[in-house]
N, C-alpha and C positions, 0 to 999 in steps of 0.2 A: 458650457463651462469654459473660462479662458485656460489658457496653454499653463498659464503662474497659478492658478486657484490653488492645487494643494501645495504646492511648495509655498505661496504668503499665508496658506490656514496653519500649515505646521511651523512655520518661523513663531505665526504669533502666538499660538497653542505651546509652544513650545517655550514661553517666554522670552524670545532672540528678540520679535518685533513688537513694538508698541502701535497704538492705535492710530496714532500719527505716524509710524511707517507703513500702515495699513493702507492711510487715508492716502500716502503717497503714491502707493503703488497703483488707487484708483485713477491717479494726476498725471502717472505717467502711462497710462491703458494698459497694463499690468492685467488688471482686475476690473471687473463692476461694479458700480455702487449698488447693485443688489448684490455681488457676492460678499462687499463691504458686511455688509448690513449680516447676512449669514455667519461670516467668521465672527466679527465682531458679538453682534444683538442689539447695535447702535444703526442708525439712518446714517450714509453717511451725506457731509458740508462740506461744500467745496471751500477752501480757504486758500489764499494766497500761499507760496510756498514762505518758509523765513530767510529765505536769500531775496524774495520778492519784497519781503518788506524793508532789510536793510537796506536795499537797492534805492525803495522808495523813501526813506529814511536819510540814505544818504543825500539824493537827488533834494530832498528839500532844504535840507542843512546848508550845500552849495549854494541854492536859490535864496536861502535867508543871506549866506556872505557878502552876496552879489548887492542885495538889497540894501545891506547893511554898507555896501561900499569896501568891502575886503579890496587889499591890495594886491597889484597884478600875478605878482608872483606867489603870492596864500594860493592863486585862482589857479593860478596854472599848475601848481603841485596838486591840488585838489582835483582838477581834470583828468589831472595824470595819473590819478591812483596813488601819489606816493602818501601823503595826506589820508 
């Protein structure tokens, strides 16, 4: 049994964690996806996290500017995180 199992069974038992903080704690080895599976009663999916998606979200948006011929300075705020 990992070191976090009853402290992420009681978070989520206890209503504090959702099933996606659950799935998190598998992401970050926290937890097993069989202890997932125990607390929960779900299998768990590995999914991208949703920093991972805006990341790639954003990453494409820039790629479309580029394409699209955005102007040097859009590009460069955009790189720079201020954008």
């Amino acid at each position: 049994m990992s070191e976090n199992f009853a402290k992420v069974k009681n978070y989520y038992e206890g209503g504090c964690w959702t099933k996606k903080q659950v799935g998190d704690a598998v992401a970050k080895g926290w937890i097993t996806a069989e202890e997932y599976r125990e607390i929960t009663g779900e299998d768990y999916v590995s999914m991208p996290t949703q920093l991972d998606a805006i990341q790639a979200a954003v990453e494409k948006s820039n790629e479309e500017l580029r394409q699209e011929g955005a102007d040097a300075l859009t590009m460069e705020l955009l790189e720079g995180g201020i954008l």
